[in-house]
KOLNU-510301 format. One record per residue (C-alpha): residue in three letters; residue number from 1; x, y, z negated. Coordinates in steps of 0.25 Angstrom, whole numbers. Layout:
<sites>
<site residuo="ala" num="NUM" c1="X" c2="Y" c3="Z"/>
...
</sites>
This chain:
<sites>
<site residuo="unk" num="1" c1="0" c2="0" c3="0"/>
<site residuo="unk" num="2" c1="5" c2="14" c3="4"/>
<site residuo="unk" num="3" c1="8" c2="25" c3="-4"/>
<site residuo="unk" num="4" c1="4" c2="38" c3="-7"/>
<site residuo="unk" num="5" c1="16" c2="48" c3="-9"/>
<site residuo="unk" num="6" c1="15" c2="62" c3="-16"/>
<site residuo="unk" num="7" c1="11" c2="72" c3="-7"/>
<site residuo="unk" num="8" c1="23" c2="82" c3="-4"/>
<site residuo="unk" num="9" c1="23" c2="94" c3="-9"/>
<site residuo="unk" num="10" c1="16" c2="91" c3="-25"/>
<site residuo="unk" num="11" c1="29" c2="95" c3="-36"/>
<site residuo="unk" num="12" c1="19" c2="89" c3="-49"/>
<site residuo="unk" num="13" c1="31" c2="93" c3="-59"/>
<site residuo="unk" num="14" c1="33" c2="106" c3="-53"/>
<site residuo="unk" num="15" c1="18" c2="110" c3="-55"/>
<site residuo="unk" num="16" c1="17" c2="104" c3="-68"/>
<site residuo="unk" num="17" c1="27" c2="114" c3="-73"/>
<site residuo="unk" num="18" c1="21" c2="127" c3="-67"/>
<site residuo="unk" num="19" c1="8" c2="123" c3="-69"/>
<site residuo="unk" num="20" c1="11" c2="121" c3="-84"/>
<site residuo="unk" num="21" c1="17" c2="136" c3="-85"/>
<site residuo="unk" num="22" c1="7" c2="143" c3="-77"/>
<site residuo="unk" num="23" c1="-5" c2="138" c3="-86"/>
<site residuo="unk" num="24" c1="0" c2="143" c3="-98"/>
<site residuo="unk" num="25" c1="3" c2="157" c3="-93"/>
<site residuo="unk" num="26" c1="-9" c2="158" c3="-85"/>
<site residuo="unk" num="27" c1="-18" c2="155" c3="-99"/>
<site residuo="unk" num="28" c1="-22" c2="167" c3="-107"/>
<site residuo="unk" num="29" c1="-19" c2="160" c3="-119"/>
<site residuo="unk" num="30" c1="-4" c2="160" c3="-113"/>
<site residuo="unk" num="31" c1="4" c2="170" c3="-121"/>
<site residuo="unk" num="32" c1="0" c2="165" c3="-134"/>
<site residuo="unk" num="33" c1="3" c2="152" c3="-133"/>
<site residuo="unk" num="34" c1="17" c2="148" c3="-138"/>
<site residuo="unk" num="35" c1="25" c2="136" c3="-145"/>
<site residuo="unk" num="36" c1="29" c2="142" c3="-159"/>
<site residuo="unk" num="37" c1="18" c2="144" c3="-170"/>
<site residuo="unk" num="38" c1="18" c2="160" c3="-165"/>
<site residuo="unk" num="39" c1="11" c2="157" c3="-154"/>
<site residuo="unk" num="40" c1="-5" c2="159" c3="-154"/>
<site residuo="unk" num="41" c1="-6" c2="146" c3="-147"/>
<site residuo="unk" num="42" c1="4" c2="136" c3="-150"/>
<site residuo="unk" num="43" c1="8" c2="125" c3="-140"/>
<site residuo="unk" num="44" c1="12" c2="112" c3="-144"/>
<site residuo="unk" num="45" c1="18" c2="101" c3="-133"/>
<site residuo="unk" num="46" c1="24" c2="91" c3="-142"/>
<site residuo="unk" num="47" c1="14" c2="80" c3="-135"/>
<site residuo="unk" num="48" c1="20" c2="83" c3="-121"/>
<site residuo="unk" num="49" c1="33" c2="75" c3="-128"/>
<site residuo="unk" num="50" c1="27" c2="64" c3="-135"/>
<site residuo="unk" num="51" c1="14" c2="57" c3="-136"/>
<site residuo="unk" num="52" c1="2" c2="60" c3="-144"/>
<site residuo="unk" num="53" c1="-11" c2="68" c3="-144"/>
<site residuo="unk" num="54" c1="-11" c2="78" c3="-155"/>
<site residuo="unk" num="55" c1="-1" c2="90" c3="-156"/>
<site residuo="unk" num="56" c1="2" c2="95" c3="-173"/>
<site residuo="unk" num="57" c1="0" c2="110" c3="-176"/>
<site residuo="unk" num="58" c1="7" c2="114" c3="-188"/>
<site residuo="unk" num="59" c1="4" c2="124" c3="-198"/>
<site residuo="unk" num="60" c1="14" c2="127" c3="-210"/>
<site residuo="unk" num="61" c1="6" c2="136" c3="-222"/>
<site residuo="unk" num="62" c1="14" c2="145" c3="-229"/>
<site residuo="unk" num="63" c1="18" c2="142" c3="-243"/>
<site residuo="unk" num="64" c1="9" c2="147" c3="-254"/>
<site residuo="unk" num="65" c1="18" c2="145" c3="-267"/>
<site residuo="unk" num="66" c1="26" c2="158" c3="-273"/>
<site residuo="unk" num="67" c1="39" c2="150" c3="-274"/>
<site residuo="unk" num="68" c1="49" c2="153" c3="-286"/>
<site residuo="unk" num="69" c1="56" c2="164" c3="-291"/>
<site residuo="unk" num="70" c1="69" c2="167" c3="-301"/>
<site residuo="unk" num="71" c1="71" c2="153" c3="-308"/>
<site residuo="unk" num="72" c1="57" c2="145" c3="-307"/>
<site residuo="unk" num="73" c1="59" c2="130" c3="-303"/>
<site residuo="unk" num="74" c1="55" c2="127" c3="-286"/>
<site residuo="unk" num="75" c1="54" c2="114" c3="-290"/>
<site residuo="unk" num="76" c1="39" c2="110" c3="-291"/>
<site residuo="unk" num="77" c1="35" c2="122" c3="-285"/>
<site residuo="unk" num="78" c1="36" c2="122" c3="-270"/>
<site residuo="unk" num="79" c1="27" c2="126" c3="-261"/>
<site residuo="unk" num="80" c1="17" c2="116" c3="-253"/>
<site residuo="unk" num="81" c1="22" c2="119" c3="-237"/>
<site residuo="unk" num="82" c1="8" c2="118" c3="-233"/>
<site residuo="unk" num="83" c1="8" c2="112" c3="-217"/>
<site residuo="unk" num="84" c1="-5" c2="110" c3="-208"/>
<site residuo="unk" num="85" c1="-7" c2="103" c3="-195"/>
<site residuo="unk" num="86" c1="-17" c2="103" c3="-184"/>
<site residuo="unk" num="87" c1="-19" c2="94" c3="-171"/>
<site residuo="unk" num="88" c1="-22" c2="98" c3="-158"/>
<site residuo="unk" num="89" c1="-26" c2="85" c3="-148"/>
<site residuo="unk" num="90" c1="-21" c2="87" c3="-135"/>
<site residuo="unk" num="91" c1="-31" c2="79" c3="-122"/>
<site residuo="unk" num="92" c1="-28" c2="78" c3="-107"/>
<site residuo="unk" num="93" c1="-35" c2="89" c3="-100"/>
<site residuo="unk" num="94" c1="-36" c2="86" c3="-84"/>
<site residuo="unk" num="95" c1="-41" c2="92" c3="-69"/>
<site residuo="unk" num="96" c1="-38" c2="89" c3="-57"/>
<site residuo="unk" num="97" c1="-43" c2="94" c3="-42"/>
<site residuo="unk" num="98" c1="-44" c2="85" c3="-30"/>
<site residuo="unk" num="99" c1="-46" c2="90" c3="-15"/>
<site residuo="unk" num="100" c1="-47" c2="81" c3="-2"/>
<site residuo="unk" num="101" c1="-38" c2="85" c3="10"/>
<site residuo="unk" num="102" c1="-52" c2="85" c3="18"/>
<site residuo="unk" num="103" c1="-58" c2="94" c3="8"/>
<site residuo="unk" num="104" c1="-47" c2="104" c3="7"/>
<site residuo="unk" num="105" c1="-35" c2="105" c3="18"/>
<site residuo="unk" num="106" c1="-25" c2="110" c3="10"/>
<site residuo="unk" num="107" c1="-10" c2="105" c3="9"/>
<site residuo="unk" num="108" c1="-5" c2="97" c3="-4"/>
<site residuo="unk" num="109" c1="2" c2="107" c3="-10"/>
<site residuo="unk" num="110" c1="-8" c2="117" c3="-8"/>
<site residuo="unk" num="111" c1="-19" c2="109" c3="-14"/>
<site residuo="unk" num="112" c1="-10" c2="106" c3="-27"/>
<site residuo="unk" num="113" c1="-8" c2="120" c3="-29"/>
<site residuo="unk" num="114" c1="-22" c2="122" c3="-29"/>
<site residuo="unk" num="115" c1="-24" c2="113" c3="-37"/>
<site residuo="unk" num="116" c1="-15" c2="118" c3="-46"/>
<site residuo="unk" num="117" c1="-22" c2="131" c3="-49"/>
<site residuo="unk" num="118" c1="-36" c2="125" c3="-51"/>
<site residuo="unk" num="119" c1="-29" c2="117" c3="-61"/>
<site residuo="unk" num="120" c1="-21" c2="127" c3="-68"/>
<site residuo="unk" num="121" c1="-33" c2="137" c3="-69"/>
<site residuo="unk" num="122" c1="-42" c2="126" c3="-74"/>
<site residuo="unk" num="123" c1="-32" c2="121" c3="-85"/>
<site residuo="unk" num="124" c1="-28" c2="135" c3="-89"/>
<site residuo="unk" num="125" c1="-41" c2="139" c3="-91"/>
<site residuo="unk" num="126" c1="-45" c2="128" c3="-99"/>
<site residuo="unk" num="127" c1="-33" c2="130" c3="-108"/>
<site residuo="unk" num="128" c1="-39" c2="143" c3="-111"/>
<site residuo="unk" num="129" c1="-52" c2="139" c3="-113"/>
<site residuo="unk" num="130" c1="-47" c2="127" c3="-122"/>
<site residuo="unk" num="131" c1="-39" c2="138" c3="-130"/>
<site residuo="unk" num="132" c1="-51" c2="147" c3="-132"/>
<site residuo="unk" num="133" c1="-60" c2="134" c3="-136"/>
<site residuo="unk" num="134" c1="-49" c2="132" c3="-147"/>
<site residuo="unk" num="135" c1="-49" c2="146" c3="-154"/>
<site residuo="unk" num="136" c1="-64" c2="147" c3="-154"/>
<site residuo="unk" num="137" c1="-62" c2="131" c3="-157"/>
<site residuo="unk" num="138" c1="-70" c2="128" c3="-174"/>
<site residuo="unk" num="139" c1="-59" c2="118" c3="-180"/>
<site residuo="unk" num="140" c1="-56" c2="112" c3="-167"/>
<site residuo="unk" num="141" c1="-71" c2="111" c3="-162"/>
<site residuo="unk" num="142" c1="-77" c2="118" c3="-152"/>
<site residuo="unk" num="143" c1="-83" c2="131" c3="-154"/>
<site residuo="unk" num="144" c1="-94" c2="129" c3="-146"/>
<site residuo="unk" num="145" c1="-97" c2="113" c3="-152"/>
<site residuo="unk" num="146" c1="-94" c2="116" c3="-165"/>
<site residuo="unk" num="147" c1="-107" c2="115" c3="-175"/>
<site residuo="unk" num="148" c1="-110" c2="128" c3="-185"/>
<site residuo="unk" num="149" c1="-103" c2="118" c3="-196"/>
<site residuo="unk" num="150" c1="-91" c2="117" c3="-191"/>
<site residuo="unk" num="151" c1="-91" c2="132" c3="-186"/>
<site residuo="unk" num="152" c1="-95" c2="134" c3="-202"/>
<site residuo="unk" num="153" c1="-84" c2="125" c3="-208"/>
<site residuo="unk" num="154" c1="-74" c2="132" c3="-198"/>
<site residuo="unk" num="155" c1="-78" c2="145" c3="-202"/>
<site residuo="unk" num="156" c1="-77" c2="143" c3="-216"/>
<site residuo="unk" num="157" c1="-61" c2="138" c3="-216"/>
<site residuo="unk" num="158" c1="-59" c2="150" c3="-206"/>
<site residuo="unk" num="159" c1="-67" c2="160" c3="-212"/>
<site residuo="unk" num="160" c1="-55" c2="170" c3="-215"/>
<site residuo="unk" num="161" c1="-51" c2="167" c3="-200"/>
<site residuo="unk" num="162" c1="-65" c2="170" c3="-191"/>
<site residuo="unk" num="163" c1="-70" c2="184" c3="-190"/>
<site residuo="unk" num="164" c1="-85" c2="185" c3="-185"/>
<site residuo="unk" num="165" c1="-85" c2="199" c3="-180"/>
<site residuo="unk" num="166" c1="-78" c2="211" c3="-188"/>
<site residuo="unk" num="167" c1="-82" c2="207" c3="-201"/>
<site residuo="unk" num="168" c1="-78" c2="197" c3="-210"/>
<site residuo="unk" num="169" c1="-91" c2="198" c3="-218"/>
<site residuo="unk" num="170" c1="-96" c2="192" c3="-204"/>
<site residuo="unk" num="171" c1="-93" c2="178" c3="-209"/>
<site residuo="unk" num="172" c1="-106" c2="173" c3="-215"/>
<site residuo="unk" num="173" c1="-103" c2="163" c3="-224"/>
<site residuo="unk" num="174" c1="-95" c2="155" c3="-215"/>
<site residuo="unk" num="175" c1="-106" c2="153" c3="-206"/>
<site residuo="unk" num="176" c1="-102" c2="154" c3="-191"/>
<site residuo="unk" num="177" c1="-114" c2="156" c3="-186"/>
<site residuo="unk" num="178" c1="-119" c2="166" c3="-196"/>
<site residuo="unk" num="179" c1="-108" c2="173" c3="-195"/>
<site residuo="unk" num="180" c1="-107" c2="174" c3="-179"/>
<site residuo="unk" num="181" c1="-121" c2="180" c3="-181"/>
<site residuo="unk" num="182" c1="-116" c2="192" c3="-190"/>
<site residuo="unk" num="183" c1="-108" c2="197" c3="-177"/>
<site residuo="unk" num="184" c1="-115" c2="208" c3="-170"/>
<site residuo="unk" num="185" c1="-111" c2="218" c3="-158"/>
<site residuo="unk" num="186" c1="-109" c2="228" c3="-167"/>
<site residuo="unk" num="187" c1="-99" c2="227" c3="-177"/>
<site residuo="unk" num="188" c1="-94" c2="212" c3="-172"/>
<site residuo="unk" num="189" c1="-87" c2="217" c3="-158"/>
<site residuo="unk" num="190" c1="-72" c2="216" c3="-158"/>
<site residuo="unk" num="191" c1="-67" c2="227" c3="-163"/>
<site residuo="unk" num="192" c1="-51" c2="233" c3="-167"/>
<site residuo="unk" num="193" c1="-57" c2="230" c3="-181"/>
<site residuo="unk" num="194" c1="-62" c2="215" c3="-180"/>
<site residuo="unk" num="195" c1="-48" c2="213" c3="-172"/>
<site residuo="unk" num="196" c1="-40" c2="216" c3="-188"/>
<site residuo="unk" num="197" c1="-50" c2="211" c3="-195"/>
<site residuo="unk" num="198" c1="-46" c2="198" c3="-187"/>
<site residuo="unk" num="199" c1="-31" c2="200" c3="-190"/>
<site residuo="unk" num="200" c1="-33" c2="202" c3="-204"/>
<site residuo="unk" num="201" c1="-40" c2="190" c3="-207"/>
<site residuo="unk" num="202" c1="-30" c2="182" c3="-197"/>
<site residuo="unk" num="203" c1="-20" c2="188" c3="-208"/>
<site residuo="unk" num="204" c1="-27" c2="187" c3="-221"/>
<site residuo="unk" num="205" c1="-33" c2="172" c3="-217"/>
<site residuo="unk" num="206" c1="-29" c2="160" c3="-224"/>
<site residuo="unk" num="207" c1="-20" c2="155" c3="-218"/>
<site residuo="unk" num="208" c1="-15" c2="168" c3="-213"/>
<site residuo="unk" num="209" c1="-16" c2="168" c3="-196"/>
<site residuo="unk" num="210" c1="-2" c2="170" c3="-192"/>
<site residuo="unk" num="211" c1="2" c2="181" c3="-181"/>
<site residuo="unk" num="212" c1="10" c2="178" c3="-168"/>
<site residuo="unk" num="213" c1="24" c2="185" c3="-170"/>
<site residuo="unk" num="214" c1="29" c2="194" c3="-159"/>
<site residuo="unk" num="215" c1="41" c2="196" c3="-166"/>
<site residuo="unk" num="216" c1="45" c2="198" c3="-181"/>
<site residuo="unk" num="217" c1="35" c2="208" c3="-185"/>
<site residuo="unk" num="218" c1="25" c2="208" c3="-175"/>
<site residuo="unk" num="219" c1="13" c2="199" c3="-177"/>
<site residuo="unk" num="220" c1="0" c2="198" c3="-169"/>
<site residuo="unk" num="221" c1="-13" c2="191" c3="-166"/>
<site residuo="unk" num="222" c1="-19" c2="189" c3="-154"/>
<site residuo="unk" num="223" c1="-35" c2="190" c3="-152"/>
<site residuo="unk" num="224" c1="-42" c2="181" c3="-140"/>
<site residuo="unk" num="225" c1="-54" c2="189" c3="-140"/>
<site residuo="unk" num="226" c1="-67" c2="187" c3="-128"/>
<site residuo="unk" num="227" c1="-69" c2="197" c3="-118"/>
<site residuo="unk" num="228" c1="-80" c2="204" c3="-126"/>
<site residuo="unk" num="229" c1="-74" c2="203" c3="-137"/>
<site residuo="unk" num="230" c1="-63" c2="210" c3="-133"/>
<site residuo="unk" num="231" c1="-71" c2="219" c3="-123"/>
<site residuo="unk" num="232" c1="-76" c2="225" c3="-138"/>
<site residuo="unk" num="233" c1="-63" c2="225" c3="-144"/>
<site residuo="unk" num="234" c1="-57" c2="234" c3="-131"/>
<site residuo="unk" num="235" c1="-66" c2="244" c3="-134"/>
<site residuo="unk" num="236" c1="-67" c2="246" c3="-150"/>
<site residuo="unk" num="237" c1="-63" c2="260" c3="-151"/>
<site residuo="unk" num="238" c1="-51" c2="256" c3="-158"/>
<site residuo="unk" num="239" c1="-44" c2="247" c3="-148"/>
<site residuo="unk" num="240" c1="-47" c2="257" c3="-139"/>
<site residuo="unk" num="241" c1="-40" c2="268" c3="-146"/>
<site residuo="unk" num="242" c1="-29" c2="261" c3="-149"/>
<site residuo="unk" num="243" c1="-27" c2="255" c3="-134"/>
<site residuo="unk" num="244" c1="-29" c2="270" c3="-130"/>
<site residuo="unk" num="245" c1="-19" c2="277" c3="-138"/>
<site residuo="unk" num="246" c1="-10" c2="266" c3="-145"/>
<site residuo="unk" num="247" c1="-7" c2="258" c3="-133"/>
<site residuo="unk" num="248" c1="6" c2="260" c3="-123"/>
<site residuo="unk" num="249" c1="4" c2="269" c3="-113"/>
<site residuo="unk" num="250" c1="15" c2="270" c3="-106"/>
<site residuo="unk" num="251" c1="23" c2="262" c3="-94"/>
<site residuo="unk" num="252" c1="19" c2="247" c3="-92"/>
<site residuo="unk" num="253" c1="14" c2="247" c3="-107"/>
<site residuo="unk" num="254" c1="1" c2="256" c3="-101"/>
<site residuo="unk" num="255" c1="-4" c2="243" c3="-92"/>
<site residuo="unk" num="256" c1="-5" c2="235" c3="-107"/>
<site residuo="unk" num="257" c1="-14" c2="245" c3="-113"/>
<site residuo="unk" num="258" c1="-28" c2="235" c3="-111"/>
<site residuo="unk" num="259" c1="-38" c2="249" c3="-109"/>
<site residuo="unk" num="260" c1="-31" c2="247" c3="-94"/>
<site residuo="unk" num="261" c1="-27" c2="233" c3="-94"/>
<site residuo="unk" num="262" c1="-36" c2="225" c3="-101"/>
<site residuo="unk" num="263" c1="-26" c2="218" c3="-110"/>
<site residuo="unk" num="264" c1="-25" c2="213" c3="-122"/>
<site residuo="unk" num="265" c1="-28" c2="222" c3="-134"/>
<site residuo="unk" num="266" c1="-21" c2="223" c3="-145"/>
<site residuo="unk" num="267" c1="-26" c2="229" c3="-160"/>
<site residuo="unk" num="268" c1="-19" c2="229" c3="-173"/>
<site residuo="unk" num="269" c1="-10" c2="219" c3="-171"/>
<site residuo="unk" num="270" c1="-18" c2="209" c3="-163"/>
<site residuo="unk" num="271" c1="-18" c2="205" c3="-148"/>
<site residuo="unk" num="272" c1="-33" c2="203" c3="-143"/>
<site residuo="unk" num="273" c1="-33" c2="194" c3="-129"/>
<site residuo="unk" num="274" c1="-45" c2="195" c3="-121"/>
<site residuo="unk" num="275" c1="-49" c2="181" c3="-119"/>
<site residuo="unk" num="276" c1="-61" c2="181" c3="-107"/>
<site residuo="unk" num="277" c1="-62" c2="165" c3="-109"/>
<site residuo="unk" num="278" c1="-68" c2="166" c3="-124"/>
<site residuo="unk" num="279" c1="-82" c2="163" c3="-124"/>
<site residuo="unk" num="280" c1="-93" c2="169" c3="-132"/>
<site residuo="unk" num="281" c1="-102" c2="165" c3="-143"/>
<site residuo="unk" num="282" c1="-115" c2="169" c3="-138"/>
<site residuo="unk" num="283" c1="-128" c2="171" c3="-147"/>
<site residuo="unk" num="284" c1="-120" c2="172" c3="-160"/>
<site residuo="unk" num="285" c1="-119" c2="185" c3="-165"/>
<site residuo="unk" num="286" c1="-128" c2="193" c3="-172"/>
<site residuo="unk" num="287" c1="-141" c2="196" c3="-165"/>
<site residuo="unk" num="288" c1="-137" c2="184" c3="-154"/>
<site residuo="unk" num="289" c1="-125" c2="192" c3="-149"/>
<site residuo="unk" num="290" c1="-112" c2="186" c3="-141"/>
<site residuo="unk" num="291" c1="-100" c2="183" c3="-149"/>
<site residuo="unk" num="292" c1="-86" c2="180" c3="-147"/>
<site residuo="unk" num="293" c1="-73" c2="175" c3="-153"/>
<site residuo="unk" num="294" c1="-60" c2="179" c3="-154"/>
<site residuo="unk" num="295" c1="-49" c2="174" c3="-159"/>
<site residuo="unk" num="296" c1="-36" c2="181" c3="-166"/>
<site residuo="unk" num="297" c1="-24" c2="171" c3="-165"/>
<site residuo="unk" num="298" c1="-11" c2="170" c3="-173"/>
<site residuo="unk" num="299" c1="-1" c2="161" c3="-172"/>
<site residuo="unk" num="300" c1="-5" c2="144" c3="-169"/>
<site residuo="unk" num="301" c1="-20" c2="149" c3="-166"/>
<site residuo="unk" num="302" c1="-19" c2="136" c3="-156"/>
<site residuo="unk" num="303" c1="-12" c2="126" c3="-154"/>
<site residuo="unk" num="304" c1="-11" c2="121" c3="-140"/>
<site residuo="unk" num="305" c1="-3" c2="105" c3="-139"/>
<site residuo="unk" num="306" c1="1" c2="99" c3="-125"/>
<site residuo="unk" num="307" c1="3" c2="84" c3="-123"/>
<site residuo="unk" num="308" c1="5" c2="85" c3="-109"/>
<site residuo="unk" num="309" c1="6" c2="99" c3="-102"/>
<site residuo="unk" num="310" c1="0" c2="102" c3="-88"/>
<site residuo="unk" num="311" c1="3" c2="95" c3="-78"/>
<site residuo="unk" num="312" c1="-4" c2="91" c3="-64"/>
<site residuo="unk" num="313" c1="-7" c2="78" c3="-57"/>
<site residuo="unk" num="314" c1="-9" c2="74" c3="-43"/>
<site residuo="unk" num="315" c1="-19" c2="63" c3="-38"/>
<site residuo="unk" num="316" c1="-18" c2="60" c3="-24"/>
<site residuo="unk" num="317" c1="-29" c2="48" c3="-18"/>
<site residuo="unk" num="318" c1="-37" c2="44" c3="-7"/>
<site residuo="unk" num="319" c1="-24" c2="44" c3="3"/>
<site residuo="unk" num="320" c1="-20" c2="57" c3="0"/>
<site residuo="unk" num="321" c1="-34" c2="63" c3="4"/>
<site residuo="unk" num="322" c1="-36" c2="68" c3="-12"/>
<site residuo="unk" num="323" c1="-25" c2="77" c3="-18"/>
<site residuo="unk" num="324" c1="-29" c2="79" c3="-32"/>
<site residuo="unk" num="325" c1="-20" c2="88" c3="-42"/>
<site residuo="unk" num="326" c1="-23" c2="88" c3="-58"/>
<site residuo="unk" num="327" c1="-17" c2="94" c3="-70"/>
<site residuo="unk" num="328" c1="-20" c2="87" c3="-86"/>
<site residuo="unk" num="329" c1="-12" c2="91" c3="-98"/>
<site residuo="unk" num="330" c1="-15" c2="87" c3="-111"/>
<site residuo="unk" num="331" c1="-16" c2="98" c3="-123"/>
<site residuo="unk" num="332" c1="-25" c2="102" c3="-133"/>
<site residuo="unk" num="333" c1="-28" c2="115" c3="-140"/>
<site residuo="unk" num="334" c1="-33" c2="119" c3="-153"/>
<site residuo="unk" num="335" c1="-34" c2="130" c3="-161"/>
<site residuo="unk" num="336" c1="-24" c2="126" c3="-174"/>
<site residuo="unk" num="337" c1="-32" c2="125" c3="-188"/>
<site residuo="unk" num="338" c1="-24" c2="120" c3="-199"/>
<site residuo="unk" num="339" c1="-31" c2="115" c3="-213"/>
<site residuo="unk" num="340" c1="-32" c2="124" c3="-226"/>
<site residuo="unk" num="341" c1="-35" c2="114" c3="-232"/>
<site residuo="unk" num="342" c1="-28" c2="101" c3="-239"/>
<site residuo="unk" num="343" c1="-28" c2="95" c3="-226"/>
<site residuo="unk" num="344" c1="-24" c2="100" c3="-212"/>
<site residuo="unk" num="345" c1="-38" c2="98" c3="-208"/>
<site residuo="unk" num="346" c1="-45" c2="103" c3="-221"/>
<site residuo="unk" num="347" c1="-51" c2="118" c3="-220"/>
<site residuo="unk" num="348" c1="-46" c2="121" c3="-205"/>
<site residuo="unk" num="349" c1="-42" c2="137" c3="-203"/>
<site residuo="unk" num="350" c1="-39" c2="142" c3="-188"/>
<site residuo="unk" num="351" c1="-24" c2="143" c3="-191"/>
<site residuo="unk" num="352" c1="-21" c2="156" c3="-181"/>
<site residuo="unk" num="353" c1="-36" c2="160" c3="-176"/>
<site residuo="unk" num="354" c1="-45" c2="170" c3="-181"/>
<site residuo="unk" num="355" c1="-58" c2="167" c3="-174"/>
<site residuo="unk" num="356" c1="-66" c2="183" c3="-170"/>
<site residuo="unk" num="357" c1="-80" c2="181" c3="-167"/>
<site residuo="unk" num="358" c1="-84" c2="195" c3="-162"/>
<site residuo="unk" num="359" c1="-97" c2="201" c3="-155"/>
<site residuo="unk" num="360" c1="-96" c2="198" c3="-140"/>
<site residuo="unk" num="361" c1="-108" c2="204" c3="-133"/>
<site residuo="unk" num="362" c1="-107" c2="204" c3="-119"/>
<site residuo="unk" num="363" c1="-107" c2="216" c3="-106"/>
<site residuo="unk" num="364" c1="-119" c2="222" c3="-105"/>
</sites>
């Protein structure tokens, strides 16, 4: 029986490693995701050299005790080094295109690089959407399957953590949905104000929400806010002012300045990153209004583990008639929550998220 030889022309290994590279710069999440525990978004590949299917987050407390001073005895009085750990479970994740030679007159090559966009566009997007379905993620469960118990028995670990609107009176009694309903289009927009508020409870939680470290003493939070949410924040008064009057206005730092460009705001310390892809809450404000979450991130907010990074595949049948081009990769992503409790499970807080529901009404 004769057989089939690779069509000239297709380089697998080559594409693999350009295809890898470009997906992760093209995806908005991009520039936040790093290797060391400053990044927002910490990746992990230990699985790409040795079998398995989970990938360990660790998460090392600070020490409580007061220590000794002058001559008191160390001896029976050191401090517990209090370490957590969470799992992320990575799964293959696979698509492929097929086109006939009679259905589509192209050359090999060209049909591989179309393929090859397809692909890329469809798996970076969906590494976005998995990222955002993370964040607005209750202890690993989707948001939008979660029941109001489990929304409840989050809420009530992460209360110093969540923020329903400006106010943190807006909490009622742990209860989500209660307190989704006390949000109105009022005083519950996103405002300069709601923005610190959201800092200072990152800093004053417990555990404390570490910021990302630019350098030795620069430190920042980043917001992923909704386009309405952020529609609002762009024009309180404040934000306005300061983009106005505190911004560079001269040479190449003018076309930064978000009134012309659209960018990124930036407010008392914390980056705010319009992200379009955040869906809405609709109905569950206060007189059945649209709501919206936002989420300001410190440092391991998520944890992203690879088992096998992206690759394509090939499928050639039927003679040579039916060119098929694929890509899988296996990889999970979660959003990292370590126990308070007595076990790394008991108690689980959102170890770098605090979760921003804000009024989100739409255009009229």
């Amino acid at each position: 029986m004769a057989e089939t030889t690779a069509r000239p022309g297709l380089t697998p290994q080559q594409w693999d490693d350009q295809f890898f590279m470009e997906y992760v710069r093209d995806n908005r999440f991009k520039r936040y995701m790093g290797t060391d525990e400053n990044a927002i978004i910490q990746l992990k590949d230990d699985l790409t050299r040795k079998p398995g299917d989970k990938v360990t987050f660790a998460n090392v407390r600070k020490l409580k005790g007061n220590g000794v001073r002058g001559n008191q005895v160390l001896e029976g009085n050191e401090d517990e080094l209090d370490s957590r750990s969470m799992t992320v479970t990575v799964n293959p994740i696979r698509n492929a295109v097929i086109v006939t030679d009679w259905d589509d007159q192209k050359s090999t090559i060209d049909l591989r690089n179309a393929g090859k966009t397809a692909l890329k566009l469809w798996i970076m997007e969906l590494m976005r959407d998995d990222t955002i379905a993370a964040l607005y993620s209750i202890n690993g469960v989707l948001y939008a399957v979660a029941t109001e118990a489990q929304k409840d028995a989050w809420l009530v670990d992460n209360a110093d953590r969540v923020l329903f609107g400006s106010a943190v009176g807006n909490n009622t009694g742990n209860d989500h949905s209660a307190s989704l309903a006390n949000i109105d289009n009022t005083a519950d927009k996103l405002t300069c104000a709601t923005v610190s508020l959201a800092k200072r409870r990152a800093q004053l939680a417990s555990p404390a929400i570490k910021p990302i470290r630019l350098n030795e003493d620069e430190e920042w939070y980043v917001m992923f806010a909704n386009s309405l949410s952020f529609r609002d924040l762009s024009n309180d008064a404040p934000m306005q002012q300061a983009n106005r009057e505190a911004r560079a206005r001269e040479g190449s730092a003018m076309n930064n300045n978000p009134l012309f460009t659209g960018g990124s705001l930036v407010w008392d310390g914390v980056i705010i990153r319009e992200i379009p892809e955040i869906p809405y809450l609709p109905g569950v404000g206060a007189g059945g209004i649209q709501v919206g979450g936002n989420f300001l991130c410190g440092a391991q907010a998520l944890g992203v583990a690879w088992a096998q990074r992206t690759k394509s595949t090939t499928d050639v049948r039927d003679y040579g008639f039916r060119t098929g081009v694929g890509v899988q990769e296996i990889r999970g992503i979660g959003k990292l929550l370590f126990g308070k409790g007595d076990d790394d499970t008991d108690d689980l807080v959102q170890h770098g998220v605090v979760t921003v529901y804000a009024a989100a009404v739409a255009d009229a």
